[in-house]
N, C-alpha and C positions, 0 to 999 in steps of 0.2 A: 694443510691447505683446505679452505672452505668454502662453500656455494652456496648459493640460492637456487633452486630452479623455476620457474614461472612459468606457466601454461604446461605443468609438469607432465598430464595426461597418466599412462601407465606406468613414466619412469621408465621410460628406455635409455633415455640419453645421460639420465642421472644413475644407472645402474654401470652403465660404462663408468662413469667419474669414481664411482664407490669402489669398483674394483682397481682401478688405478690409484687409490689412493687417499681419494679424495673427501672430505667429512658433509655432509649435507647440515644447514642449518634451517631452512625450511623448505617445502615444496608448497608452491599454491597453486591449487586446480579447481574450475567449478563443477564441474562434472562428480555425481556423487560416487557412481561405481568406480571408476579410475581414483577418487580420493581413497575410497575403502582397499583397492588393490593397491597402493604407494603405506598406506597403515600397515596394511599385510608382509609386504617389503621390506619397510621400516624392522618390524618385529625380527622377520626372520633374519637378517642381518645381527640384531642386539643377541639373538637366541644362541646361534653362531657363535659369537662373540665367548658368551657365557658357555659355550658348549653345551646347552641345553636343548637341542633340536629334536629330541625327543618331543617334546611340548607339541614342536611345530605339526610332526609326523603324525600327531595325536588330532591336531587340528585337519590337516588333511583327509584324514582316514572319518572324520564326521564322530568322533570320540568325544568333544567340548565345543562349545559353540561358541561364536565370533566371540560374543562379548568373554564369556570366560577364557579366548586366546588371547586378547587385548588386555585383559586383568595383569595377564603375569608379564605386561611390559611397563613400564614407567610411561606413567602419562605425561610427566614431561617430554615423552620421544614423542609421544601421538601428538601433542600440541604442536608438533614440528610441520603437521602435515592441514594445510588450513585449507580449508575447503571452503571458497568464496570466486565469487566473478570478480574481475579484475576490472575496476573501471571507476568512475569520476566520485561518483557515492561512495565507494567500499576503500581505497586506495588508502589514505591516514590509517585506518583501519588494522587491514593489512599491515603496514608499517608498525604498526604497536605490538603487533605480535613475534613481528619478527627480532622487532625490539628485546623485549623481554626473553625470546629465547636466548639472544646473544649475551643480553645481562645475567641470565641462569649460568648459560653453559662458560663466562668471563671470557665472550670473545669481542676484541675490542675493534674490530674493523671485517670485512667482506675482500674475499682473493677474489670471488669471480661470481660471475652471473651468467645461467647458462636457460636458455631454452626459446620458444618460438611460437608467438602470437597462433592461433588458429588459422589454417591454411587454407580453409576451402572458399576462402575470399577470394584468393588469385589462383586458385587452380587453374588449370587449363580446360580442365572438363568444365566446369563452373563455371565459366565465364562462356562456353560455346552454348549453355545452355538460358544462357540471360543476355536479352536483347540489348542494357543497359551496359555489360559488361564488368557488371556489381559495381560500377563506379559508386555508387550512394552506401554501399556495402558497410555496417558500424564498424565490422570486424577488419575494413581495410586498416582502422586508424590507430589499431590496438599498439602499434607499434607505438605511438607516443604515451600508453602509460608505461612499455617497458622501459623508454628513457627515462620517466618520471624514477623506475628502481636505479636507474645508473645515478642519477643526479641525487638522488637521496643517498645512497650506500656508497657512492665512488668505487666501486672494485676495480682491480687493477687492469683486465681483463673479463672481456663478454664474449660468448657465444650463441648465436642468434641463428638457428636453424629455423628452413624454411624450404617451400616449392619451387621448382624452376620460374614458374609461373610470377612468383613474384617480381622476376628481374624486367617483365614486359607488359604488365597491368598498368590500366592506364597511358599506352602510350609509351612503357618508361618511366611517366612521371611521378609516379608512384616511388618507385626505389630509388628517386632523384631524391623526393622530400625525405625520405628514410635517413637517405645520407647525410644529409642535411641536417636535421635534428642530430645524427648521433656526432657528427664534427658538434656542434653548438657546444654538445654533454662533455664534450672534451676530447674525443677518441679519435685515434687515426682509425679508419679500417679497410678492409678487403674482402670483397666477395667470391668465390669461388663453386661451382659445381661441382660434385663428389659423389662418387658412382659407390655403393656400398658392394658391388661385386668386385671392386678393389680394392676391397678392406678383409675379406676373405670369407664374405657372405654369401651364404647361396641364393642368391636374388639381384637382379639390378635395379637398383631403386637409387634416381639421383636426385639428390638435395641441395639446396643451395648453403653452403657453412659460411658464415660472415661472422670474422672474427674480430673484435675492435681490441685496443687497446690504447693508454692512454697518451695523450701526446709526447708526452717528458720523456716515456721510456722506449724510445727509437728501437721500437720490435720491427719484428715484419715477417708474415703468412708463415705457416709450418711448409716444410716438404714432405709432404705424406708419401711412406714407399710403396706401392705396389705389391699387392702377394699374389706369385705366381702358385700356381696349384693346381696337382689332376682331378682335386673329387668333382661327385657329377649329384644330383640332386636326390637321386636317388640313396646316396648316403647320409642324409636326413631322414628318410620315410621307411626302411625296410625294416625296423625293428619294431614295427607298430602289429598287434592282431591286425586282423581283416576286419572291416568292421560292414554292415548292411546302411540304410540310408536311420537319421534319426535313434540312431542306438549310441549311449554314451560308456564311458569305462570312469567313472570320478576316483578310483584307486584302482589298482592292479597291476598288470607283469607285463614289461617286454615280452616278445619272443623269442628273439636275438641279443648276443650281445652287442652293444654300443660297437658304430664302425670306426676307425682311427680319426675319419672326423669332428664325429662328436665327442673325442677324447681330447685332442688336443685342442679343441672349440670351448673344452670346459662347458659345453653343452648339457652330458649327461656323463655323470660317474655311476658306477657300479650298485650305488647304493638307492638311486634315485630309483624311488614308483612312477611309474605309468599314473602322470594325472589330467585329467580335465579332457581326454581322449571322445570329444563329442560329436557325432557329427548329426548334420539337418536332415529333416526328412524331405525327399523329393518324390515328387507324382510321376506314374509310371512315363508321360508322354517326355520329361524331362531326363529320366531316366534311359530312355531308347534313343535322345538327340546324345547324350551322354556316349552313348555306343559308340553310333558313327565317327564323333569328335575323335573317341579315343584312338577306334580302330584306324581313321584316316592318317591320326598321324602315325600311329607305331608303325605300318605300311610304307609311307610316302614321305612321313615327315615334312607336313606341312599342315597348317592350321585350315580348318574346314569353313567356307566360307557361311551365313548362316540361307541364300539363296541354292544353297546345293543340298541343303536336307529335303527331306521328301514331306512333298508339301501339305500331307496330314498332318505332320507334326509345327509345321509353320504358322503361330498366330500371331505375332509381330504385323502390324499393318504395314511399318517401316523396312521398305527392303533396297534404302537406297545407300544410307551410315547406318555404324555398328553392326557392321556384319561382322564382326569377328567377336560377336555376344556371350558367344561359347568358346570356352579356351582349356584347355589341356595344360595342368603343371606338368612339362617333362620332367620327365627322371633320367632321361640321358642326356643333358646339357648339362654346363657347367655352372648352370644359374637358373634362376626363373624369374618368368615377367613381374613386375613390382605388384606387392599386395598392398592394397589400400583399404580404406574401410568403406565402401559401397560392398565388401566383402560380407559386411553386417546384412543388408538387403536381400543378395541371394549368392549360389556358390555358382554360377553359372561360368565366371572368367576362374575360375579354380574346380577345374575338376580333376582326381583325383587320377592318376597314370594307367592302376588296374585295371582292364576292363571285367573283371572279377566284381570289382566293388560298386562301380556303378552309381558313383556317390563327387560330392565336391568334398575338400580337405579339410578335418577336423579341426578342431579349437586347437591341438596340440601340434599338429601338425602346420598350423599356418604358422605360430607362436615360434615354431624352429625355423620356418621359412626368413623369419625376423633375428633369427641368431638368439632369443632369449633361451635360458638356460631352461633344463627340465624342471628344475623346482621352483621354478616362479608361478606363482599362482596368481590368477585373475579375479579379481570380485565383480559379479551381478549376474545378468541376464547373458543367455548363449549372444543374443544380441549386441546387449555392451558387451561384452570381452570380445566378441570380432572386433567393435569399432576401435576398441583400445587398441588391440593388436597390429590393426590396420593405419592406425596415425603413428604409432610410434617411430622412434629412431633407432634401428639394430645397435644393442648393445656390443655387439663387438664393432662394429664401425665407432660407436660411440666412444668405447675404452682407447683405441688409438688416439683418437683425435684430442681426448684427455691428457694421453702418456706425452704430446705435444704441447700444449695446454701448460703443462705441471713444467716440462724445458722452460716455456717463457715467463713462466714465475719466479723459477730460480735462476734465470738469467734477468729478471730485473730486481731482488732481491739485493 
């Protein structure tokens, strides 16, 4: 069974598909570090495959460089990975590549199309902070080139990930014409909101999953089942050194061994290095607001408002919204607040549980916050790789919603 993905970003949602089963035949993303991180992906998959992961190890460890990592994969896997904006000019384009790779690889038709126009159109943050309500917004309408893929390819099934925020932009009317266009393209479908702390992620992060499918083949919505579970968040972060503010580990060692849920999360196996362990550097007044945040809640357990820090440390003119500018990932809940990529800007809603460390959460750490596995690696700037991290779709939310996916394929087969 094979895919497309569009607006692919890191590949979270296509790394779910991968490990379910499922063959990718292109990903298109504009974004250059997120295309070089899906190349990266690409490889280590093929490498795997081959049992060659040594290569990869090598590449990690800063032994060969990119281009000589990309050498020993077929460039026909890298042309899979097409790095273009998605839009009126490039669109034919696009198409010709995809073309060609299905003529290489003799696949004669598309099972599915799977991914999600850029969100920060209809966020909910976004839109409180635009008087228009980005109603003029380009990126609201990106959704009519992703029909533009359905009516070209016909897959038999789409997955259309997105914001809460989408179902109420505009009035509604927004995700009226949405629907609108994808009945036209042929498809029935269903909207639903999907909590990934009910997928068995350690974070609540809810997304809206809109699944279509084609009229003829009288499907209808997966029943996603609930994973009930004791871990606590803290069983993501303990096996990390301690780290100071701004100090990075790009290889190196646990401390600990892996706890039972990054075993059965397929998180982290035994063999996996310590990588991309980076975190930012913060100025000591952030660093003392840092304090109180933590100590209030390990104490009281509740989040510190930012009108009750002491008011040397207070330079926010604004003390009337976003007081809760400073946030604490616990470690003893069963979940944590949803990471986003405003994570890229500062770690201020991510600080880090320790009061030891004094710091917001690593590159590696927020990356597990997101369910990707240890050995995924990120390309670019400490910057891009938060923003990657922070748009993506938790890969284990994503492999369920897959192992569903792949039922109504071979239930219309």
């Amino acid at each position: 069974m094979n895919y497309i993905d569009l607006f692919a970003g890191a590949g979270g949602l296509s790394e779910g598909f991968i490990r379910a089963g499922f063959f990718p035949v292109a990903h298109v993303e504009m974004d250059v570090s997120a295309t070089q991180t899906l190349c990266t992906r690409v490889a280590y998959h093929y490498l795997k495959k081959k049992n060659q992961l040594e290569i990869y190890q090598q590449y990690l460890q800063g032994k060969i460089s990119q281009e000589q990592f990309y050498s020993t994969i077929p460039n026909s896997l890298l042309q899979t990975i097409i790095n273009q904006e998605i839009s009126d000019e490039s669109i034919d384009c696009i198409f010709e590549k995809i073309e060609m790779v299905m003529k290489l690889k003799g696949i004669d038709s598309i099972d599915l199309i799977i991914g999600g126009p850029p969100c920060q159109a209809y966020s909910l943050v976004g839109r409180a902070r635009d008087p228009y309500s980005k109603e003029h917004d380009p990126r609201n309408y990106l959704y009519k080139q992703y029909v533009k893929f359905l009516k070209k390819f016909k897959p038999k099934i789409f997955v259309f990930e997105n914001v809460p925020g989408i179902l109420n932009a505009g009035k509604g009317k927004l995700f009226e014409d949405i629907q609108q266009y994808l009945n036209e393209a042929g498809y029935e479908i269903e909207a639903k909101i999907l909590d990934s702390s009910k997928f068995g992620v350690l974070q609540q992060r809810k997304r809206v999953i809109l699944i279509g499918w084609k009229k003829k083949l009288r499907l209808s919505y997966p029943q996603f089942q609930e994973i009930a579970h004791h871990y606590l968040v803290k069983d993501l972060i303990r096996d990390f050194p301690e780290m100071k503010p701004g100090e990075r580990i790009d290889y190196g060692s646990y401390v600990k061994e892996p706890s039972e849920y990054l075993k059965k999360y397929k998180i982290r196996s035994d063999k996996d290095p310590l990588i991309q362990h980076i975190t930012r550097p913060h100025n000591d007044r952030d660093r003392e607001i840092y304090y109180y945040v933590i100590d209030v809640w390990n104490r009281e357990k509740r989040r510190l408002k930012y009108t009750e820090l002491p008011e040397r440390v207070q330079t926010h003119g604004n003390k009337e919204s976003f007081l809760d500018r400073f946030k604490v990932v616990a470690q003893d809940l069963h979940f944590s607040h949803t990471v986003v990529a405003h994570i890229a800007k500062d770690g201020h809603y991510y600080i880090h549980p320790d009061i030891q460390q004094l710091r917001s959460i690593s590159v590696r750490e927020a990356a597990r916050l997101q369910s990707f596995p240890d050995n995924y690696y990120f390309e670019g700037s400490r910057t891009a790789v938060f923003t990657q991290i922070g748009n993506a779709v938790p890969p284990l939310m994503a492999e369920q919603i897959a192992q569903e996916i792949k039922k109504m394929l071979i239930a219309s087969s």
